[in-house]
N, C-alpha and C positions, 0 to 999 in steps of 0.2 A: 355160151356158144355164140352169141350174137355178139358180144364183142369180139372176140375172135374173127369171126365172117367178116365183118364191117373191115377193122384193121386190115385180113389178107385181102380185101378190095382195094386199099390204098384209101382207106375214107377213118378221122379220127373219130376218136367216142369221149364221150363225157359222160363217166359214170360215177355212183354216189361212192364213198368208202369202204364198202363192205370187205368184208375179211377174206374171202372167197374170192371174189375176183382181184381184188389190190395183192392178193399173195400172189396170183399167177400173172400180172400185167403191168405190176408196178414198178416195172421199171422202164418200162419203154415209154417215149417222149408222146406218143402217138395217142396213148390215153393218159388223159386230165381225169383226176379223182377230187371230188368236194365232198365236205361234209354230208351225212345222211340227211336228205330232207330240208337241203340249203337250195331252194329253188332259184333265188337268186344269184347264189356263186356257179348254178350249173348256165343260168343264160349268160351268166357272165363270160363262162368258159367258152360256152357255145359261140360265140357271139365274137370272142377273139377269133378262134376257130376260122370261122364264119369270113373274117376280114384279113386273114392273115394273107402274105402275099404268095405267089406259085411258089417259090422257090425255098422258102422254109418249109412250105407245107411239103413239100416233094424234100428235101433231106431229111426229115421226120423219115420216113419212109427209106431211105437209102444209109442211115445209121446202121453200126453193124450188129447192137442190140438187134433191132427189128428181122432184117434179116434171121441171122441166127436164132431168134426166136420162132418165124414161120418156117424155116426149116425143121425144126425140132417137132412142130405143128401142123404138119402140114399133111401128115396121115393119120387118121380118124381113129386108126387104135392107137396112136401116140396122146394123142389128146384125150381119148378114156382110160391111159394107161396114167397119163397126171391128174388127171380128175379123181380116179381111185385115190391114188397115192396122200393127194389133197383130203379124200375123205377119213381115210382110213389114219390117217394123222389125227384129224379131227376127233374122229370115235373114239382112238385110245389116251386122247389127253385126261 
């Protein structure tokens, strides 16, 4: 959820690779995934992040992935209706 939030602010995240969140956010530009437990690749990301100029950082954000992704997300039983979905995959593999 907190990625989630973060992104519909218009603010990127650097999170580790978990299978959970990289199923549901890996494709969009706006989040950077490192190795679990790569402290170092996460400041690294951060740190690009961090320095990148306005105007990349703001097409991140006006890509039609992202969009069309916070559309899809942008109601709170759409997002526990893929979070199920995500889980229930899950359980029956």
């Amino acid at each position: 959820m907190v990625i989630l939030e973060s992104i519909a602010l218009g603010t990127p995240v650097v999170a580790y690779d978990l299978p959970g969140p990289k199923s549901v956010f890996g494709g969009l530009s706006a989040v950077r995934f490192v190795k679990t437990g790569d402290i170092k690749a996460m400041a690294q990301q951060a740190n690009e992040l961090y320095n990148m100029n306005g105007g990349d950082l703001r097409r991140m954000f006006e890509e039609e992935s992202y969009r069309s992704f916070i559309e899809r997300h942008s109601r709170w039983d759409a997002v526990v209706e893929s979070y199920l979905s995500v889980l229930n995959r899950a359980i029956n593999c």
